[in-house]
N, CA, C and O atoms as a GROMACS GRO file, in nm:
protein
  448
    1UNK      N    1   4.696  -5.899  -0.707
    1UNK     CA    2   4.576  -5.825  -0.744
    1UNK      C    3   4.464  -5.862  -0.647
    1UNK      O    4   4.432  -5.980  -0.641
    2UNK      N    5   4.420  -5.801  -0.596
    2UNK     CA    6   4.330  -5.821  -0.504
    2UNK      C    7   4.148  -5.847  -0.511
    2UNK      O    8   4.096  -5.794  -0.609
    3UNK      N    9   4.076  -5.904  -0.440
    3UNK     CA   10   3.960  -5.973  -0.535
    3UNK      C   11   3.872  -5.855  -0.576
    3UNK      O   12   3.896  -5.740  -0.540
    4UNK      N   13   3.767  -5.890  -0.657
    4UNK     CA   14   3.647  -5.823  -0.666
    4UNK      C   15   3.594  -5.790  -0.485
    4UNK      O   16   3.547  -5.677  -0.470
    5UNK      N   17   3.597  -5.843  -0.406
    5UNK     CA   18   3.505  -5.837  -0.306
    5UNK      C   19   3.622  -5.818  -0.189
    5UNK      O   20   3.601  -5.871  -0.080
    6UNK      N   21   3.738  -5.747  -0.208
    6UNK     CA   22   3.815  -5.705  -0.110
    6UNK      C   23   3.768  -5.577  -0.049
    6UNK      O   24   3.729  -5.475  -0.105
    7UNK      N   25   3.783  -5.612   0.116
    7UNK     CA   26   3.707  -5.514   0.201
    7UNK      C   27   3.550  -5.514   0.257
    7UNK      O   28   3.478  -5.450   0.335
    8UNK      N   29   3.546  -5.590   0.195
    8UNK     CA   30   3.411  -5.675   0.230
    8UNK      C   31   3.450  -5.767   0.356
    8UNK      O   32   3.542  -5.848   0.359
    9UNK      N   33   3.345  -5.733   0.473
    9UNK     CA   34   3.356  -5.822   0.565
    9UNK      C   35   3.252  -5.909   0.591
    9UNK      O   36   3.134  -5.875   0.590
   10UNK      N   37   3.305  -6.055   0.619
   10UNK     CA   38   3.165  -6.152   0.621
   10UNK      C   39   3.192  -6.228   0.719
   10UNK      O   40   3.295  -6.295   0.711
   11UNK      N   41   3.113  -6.239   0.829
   11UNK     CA   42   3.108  -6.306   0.934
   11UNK      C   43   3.057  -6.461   0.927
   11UNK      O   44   2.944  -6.471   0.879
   12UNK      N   45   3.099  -6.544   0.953
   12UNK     CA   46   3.040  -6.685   0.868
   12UNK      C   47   2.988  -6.796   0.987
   12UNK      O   48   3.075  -6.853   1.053
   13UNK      N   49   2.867  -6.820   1.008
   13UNK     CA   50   2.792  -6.857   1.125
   13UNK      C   51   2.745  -6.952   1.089
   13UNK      O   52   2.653  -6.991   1.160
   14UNK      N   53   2.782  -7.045   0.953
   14UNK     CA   54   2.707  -7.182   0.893
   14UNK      C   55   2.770  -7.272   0.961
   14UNK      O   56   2.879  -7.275   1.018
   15UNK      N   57   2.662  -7.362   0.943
   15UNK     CA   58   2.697  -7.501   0.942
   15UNK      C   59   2.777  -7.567   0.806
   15UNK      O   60   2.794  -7.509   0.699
   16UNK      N   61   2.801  -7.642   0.825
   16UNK     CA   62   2.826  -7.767   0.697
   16UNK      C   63   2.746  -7.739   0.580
   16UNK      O   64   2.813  -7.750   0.476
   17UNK      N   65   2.622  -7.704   0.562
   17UNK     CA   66   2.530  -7.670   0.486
   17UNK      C   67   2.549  -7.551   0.419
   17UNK      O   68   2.512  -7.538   0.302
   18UNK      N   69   2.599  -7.468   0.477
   18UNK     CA   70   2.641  -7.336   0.405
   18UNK      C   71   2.776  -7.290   0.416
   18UNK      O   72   2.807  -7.174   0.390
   19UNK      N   73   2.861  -7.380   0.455
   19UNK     CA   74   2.993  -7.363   0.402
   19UNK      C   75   3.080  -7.310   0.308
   19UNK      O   76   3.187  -7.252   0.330
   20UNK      N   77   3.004  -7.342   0.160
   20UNK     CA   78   3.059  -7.313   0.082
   20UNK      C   79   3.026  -7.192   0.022
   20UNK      O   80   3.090  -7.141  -0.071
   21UNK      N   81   2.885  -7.126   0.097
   21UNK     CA   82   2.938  -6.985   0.064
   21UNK      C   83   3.056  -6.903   0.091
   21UNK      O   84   3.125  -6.834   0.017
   22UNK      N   85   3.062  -6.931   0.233
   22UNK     CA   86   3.200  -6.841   0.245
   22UNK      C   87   3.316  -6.860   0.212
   22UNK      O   88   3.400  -6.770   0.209
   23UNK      N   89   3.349  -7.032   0.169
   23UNK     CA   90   3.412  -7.024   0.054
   23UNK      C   91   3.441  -6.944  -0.069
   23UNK      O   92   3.549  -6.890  -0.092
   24UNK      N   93   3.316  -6.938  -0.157
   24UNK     CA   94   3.340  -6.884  -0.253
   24UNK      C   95   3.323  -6.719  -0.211
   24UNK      O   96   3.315  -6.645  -0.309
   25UNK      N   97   3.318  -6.673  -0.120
   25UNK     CA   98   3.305  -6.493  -0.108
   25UNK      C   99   3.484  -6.490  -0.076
   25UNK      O  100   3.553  -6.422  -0.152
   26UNK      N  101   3.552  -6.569   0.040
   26UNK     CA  102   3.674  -6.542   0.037
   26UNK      C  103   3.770  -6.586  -0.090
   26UNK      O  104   3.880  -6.534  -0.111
   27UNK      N  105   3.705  -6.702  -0.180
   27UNK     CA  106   3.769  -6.684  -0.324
   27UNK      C  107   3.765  -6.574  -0.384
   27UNK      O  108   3.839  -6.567  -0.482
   28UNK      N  109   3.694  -6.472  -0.357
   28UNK     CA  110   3.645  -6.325  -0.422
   28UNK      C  111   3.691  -6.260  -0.390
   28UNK      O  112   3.666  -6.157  -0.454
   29UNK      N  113   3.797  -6.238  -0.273
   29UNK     CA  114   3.890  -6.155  -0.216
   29UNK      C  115   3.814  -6.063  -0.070
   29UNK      O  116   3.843  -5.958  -0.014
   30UNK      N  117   3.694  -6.180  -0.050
   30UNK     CA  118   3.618  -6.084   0.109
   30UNK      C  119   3.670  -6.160   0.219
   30UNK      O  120   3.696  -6.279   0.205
   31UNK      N  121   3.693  -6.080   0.358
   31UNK     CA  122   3.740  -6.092   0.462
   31UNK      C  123   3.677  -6.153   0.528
   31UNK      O  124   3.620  -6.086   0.613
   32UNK      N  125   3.652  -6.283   0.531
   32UNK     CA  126   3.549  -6.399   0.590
   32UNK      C  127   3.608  -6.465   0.726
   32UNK      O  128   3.725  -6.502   0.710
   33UNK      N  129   3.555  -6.490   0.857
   33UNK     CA  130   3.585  -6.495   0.948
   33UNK      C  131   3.480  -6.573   0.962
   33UNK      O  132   3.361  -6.541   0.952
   34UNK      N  133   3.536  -6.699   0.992
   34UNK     CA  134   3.508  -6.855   1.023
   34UNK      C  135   3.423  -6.824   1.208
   34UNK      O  136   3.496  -6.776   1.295
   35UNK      N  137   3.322  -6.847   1.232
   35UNK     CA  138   3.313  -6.845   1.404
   35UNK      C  139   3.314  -6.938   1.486
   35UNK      O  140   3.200  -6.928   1.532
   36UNK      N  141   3.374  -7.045   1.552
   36UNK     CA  142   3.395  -7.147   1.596
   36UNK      C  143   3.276  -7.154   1.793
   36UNK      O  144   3.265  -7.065   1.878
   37UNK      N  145   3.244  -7.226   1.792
   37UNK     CA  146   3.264  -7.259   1.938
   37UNK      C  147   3.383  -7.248   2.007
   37UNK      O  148   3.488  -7.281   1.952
   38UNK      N  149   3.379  -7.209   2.110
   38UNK     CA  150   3.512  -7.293   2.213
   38UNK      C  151   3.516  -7.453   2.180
   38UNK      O  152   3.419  -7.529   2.174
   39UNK      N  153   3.631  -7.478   2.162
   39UNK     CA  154   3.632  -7.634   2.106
   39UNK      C  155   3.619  -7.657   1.990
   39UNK      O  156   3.591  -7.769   1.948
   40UNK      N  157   3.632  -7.577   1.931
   40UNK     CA  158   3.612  -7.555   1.732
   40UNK      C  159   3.487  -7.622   1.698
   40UNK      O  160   3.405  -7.665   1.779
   41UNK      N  161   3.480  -7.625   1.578
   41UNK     CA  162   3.340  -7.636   1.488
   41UNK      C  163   3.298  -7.720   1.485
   41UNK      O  164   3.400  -7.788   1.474
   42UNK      N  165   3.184  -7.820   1.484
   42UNK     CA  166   3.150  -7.961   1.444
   42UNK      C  167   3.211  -8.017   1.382
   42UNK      O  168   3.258  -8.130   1.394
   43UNK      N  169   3.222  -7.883   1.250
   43UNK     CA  170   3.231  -7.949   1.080
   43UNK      C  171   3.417  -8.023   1.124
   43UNK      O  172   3.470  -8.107   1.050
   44UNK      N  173   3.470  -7.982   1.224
   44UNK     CA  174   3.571  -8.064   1.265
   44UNK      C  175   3.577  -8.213   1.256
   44UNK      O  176   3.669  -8.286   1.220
   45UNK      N  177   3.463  -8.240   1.295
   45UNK     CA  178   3.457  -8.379   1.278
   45UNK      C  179   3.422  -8.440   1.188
   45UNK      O  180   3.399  -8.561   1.191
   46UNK      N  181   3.411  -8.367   1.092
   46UNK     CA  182   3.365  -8.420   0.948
   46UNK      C  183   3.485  -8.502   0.893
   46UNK      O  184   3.592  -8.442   0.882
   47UNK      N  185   3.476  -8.633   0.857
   47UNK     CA  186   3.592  -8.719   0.776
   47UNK      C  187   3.536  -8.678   0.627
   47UNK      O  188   3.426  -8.629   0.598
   48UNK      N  189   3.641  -8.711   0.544
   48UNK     CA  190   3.794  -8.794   0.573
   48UNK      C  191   3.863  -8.706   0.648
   48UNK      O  192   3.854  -8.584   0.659
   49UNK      N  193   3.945  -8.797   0.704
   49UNK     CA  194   4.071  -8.704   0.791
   49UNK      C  195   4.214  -8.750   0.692
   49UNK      O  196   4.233  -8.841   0.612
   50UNK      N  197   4.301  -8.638   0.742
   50UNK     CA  198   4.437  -8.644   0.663
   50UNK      C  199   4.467  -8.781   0.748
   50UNK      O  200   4.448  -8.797   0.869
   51UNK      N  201   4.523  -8.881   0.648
   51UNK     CA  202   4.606  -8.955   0.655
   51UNK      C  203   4.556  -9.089   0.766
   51UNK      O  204   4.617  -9.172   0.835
   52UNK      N  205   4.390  -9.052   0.735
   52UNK     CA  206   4.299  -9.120   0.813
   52UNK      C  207   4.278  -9.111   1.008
   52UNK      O  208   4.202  -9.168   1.086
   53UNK      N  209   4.360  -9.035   1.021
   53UNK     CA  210   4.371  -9.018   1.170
   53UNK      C  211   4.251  -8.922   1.189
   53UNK      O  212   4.236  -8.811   1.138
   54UNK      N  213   4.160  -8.995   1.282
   54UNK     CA  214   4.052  -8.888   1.335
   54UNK      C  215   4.088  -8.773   1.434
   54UNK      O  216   4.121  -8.800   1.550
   55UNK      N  217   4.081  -8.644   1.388
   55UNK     CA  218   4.139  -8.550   1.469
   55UNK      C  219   4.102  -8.403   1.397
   55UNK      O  220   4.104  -8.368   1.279
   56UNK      N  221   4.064  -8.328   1.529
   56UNK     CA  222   4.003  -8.180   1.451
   56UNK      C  223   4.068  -8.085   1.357
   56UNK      O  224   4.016  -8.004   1.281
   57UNK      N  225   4.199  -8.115   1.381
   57UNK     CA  226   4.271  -8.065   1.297
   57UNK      C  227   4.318  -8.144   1.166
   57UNK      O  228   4.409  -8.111   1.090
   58UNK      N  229   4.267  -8.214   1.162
   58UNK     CA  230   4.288  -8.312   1.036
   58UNK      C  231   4.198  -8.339   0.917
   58UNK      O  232   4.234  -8.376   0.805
   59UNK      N  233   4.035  -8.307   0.973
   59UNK     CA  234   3.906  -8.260   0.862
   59UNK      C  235   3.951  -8.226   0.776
   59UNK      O  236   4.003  -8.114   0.784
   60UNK      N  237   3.957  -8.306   0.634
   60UNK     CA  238   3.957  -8.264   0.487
   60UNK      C  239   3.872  -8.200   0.483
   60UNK      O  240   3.920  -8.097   0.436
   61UNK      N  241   3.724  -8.175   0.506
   61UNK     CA  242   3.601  -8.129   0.477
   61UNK      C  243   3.631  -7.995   0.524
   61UNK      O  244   3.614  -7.895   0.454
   62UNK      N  245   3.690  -7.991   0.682
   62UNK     CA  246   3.684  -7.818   0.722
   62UNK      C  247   3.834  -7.754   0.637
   62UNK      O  248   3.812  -7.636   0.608
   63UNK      N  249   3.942  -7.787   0.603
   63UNK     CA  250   4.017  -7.786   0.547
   63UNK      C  251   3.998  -7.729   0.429
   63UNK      O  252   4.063  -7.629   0.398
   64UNK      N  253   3.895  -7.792   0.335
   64UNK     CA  254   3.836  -7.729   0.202
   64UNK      C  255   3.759  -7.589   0.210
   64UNK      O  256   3.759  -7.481   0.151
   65UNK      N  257   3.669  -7.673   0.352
   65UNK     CA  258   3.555  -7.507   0.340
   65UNK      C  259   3.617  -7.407   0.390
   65UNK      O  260   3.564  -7.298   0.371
   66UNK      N  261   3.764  -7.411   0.476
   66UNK     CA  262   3.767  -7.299   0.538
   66UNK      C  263   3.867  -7.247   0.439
   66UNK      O  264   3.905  -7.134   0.467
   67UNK      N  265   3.906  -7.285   0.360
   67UNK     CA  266   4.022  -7.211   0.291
   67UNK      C  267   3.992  -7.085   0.296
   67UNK      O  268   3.872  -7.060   0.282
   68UNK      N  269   4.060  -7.000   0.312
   68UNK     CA  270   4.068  -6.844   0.275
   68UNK      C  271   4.005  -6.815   0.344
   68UNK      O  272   3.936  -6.717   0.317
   69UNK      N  273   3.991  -6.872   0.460
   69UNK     CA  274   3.906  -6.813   0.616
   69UNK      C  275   3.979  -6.755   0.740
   69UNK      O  276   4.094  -6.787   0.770
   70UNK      N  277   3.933  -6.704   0.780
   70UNK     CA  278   4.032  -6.634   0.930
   70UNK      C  279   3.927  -6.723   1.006
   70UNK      O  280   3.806  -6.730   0.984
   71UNK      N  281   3.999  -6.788   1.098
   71UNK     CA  282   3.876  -6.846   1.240
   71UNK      C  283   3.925  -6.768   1.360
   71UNK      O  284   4.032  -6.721   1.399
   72UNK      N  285   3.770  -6.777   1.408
   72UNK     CA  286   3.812  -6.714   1.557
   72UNK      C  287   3.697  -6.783   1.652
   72UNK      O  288   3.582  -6.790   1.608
   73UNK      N  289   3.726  -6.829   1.769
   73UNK     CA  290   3.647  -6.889   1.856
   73UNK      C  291   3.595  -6.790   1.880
   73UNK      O  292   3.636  -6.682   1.838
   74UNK      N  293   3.438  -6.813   1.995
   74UNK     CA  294   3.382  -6.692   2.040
   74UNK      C  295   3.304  -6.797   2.135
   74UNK      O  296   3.250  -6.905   2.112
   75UNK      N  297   3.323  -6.714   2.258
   75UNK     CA  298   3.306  -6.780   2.395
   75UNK      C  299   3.173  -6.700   2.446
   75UNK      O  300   3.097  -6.758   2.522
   76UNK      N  301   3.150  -6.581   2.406
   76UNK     CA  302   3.036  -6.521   2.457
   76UNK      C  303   2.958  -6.403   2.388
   76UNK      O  304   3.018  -6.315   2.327
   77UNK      N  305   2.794  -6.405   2.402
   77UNK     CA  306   2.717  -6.334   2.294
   77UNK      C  307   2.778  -6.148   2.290
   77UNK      O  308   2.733  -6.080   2.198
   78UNK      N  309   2.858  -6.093   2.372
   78UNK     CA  310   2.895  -6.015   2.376
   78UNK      C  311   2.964  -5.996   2.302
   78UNK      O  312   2.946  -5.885   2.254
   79UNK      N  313   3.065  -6.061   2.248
   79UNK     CA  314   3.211  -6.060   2.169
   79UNK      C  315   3.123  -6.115   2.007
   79UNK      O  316   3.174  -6.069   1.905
   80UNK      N  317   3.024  -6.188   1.992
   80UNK     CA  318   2.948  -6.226   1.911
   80UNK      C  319   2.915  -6.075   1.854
   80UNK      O  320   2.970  -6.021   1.758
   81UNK      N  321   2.830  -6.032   1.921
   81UNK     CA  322   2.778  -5.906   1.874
   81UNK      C  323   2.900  -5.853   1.841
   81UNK      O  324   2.921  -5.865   1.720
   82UNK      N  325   3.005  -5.789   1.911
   82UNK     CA  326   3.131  -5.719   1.867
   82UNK      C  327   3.154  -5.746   1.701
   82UNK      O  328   3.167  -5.652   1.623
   83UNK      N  329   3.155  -5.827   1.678
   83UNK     CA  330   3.173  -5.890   1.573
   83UNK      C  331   3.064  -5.869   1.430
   83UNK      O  332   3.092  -5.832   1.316
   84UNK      N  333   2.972  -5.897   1.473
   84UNK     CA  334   2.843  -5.861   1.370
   84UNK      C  335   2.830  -5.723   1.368
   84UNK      O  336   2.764  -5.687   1.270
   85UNK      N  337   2.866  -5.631   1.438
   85UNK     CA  338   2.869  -5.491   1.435
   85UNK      C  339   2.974  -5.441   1.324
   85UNK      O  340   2.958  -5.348   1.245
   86UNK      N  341   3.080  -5.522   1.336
   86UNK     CA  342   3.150  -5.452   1.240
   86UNK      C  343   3.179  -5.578   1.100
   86UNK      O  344   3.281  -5.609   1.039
   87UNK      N  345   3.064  -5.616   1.092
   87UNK     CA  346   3.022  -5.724   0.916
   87UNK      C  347   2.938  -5.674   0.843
   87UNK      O  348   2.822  -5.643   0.872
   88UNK      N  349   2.970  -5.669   0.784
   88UNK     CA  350   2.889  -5.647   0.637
   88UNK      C  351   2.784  -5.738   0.580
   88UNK      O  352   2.680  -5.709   0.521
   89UNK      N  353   2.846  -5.878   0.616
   89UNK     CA  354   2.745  -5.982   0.532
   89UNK      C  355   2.763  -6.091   0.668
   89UNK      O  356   2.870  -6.107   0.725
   90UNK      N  357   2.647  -6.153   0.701
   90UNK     CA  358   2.678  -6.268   0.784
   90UNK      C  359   2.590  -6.369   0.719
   90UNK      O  360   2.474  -6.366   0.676
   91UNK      N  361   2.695  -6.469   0.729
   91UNK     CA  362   2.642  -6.627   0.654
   91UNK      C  363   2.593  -6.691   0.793
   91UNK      O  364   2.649  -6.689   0.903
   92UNK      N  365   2.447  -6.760   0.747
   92UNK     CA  366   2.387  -6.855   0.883
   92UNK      C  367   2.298  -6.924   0.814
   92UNK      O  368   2.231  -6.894   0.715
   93UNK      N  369   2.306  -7.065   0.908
   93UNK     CA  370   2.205  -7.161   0.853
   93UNK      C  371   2.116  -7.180   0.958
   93UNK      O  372   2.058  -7.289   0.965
   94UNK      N  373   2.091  -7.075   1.060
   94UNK     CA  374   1.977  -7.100   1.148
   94UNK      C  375   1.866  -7.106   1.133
   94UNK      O  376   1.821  -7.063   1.027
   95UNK      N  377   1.796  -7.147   1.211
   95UNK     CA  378   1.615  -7.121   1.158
   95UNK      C  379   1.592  -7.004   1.190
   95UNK      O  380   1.629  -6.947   1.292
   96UNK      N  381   1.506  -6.945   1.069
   96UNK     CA  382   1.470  -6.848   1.060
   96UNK      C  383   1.399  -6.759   1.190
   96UNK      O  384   1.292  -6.786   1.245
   97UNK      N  385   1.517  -6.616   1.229
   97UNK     CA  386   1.383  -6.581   1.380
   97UNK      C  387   1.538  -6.583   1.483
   97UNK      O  388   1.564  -6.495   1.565
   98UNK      N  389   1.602  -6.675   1.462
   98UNK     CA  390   1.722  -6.715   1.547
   98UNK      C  391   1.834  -6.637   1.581
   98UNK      O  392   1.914  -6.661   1.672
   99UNK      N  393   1.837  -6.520   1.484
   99UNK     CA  394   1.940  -6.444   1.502
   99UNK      C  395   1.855  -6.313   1.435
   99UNK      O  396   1.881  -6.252   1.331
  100UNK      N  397   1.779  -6.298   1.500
  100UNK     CA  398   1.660  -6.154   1.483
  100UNK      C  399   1.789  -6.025   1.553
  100UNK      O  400   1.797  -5.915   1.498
  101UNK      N  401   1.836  -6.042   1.616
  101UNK     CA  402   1.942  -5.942   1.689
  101UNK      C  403   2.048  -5.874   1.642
  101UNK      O  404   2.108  -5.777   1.686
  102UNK      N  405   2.066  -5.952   1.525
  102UNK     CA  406   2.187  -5.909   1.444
  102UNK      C  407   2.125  -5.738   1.352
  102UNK      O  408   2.197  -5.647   1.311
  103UNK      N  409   1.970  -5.747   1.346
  103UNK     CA  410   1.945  -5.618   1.288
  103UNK      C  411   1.948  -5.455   1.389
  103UNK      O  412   1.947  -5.339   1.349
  104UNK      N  413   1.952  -5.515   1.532
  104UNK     CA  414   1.968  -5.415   1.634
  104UNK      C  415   2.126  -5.425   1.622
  104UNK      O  416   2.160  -5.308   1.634
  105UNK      N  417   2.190  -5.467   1.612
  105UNK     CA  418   2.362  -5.460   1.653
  105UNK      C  419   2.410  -5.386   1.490
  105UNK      O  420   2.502  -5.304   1.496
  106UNK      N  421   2.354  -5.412   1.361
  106UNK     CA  422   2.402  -5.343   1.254
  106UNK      C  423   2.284  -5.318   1.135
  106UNK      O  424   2.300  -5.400   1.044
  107UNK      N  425   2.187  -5.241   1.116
  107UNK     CA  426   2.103  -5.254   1.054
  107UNK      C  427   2.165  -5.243   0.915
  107UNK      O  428   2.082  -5.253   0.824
  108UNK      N  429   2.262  -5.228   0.886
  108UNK     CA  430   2.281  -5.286   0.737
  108UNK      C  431   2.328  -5.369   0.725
  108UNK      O  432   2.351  -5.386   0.605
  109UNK      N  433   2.379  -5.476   0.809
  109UNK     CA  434   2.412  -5.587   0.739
  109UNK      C  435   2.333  -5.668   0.674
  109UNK      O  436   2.212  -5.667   0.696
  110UNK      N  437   2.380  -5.738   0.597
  110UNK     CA  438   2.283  -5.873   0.499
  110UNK      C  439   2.302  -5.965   0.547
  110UNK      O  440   2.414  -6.003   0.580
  111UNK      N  441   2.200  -6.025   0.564
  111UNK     CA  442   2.178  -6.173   0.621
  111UNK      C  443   2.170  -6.282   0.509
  111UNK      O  444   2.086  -6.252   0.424
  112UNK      N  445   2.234  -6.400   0.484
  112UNK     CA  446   2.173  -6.467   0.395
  112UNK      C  447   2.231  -6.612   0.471
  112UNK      O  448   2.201  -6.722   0.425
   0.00000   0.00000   0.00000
C-alpha cells in the first residue's frame, strides 16, 4: 500500500539538523532524494559507527536519517538546479537568503 505522500518529490539539502524531516516525509511514502557532496555528506562522519569502525559507510546516524532515501551526489550548481526543478518540497538548513534561486528554477516549490 503505498504512503499518504506517494509522488511527492522532496529534494533534501539538510544538514544533521534537519534530517529527520526527510525522514519522516519518506516514512509517508514521498520520493526523498538525499544530496550529497562529491565525497558524501558530513553527517557521514557522524558516530557511532557499525561495529565501531570509523568509516562513511558505517554512520549509524546517516544510516537512521537516510532510511527511505535515494542519495545522489551532485558535483555542480547546474545538475543542482536540474534537480530542484523537478521537486516539489526542498528540505534546507541554510541561512536564510542562501538558496533565494530555487524560486527562479521552480516557483512552486516549498521551501522549509
Amino acid at each position: 500500500m503505498p504512503g499518504m505522500l506517494a509522488g511527492l518529490r522532496v529534494l533534501d539539502l539538510a544538514d544533521q539538523s534537519g534530517a529527520l524531516a526527510g525522514k519522516l516525509l519518506a516514512g509517508l511514502g514521498a520520493d526523498v532524494v538525499l544530496v550529497e557532496p562529491p565525497g558524501g555528506s558530513p553527517m557521514r562522519a557522524i558516530p557511532p559507527f557499525w561495529r565501531g569502525a570509523p568509516d562513511p559507510e558505517r554512520s549509524l546516524f546517516l544510516w537512521f536519517y537516510a532510511a527511505g532515501k535515494r542519495s545522489i551526489s551532485v558535483a555542480d550548481a547546474a545538475e543542482l538546479r536540474r534537480l530542484a526543478a523537478a521537486a516539489d518540497v526542498v528540505i534546507e538548513t541554510a541561512p536564510p537568503g542562501t538558496l533565494g534561486w530555487l524560486r527562479e528554477v521552480s516557483p512552486r516549490v516549498i521551501v522549509a
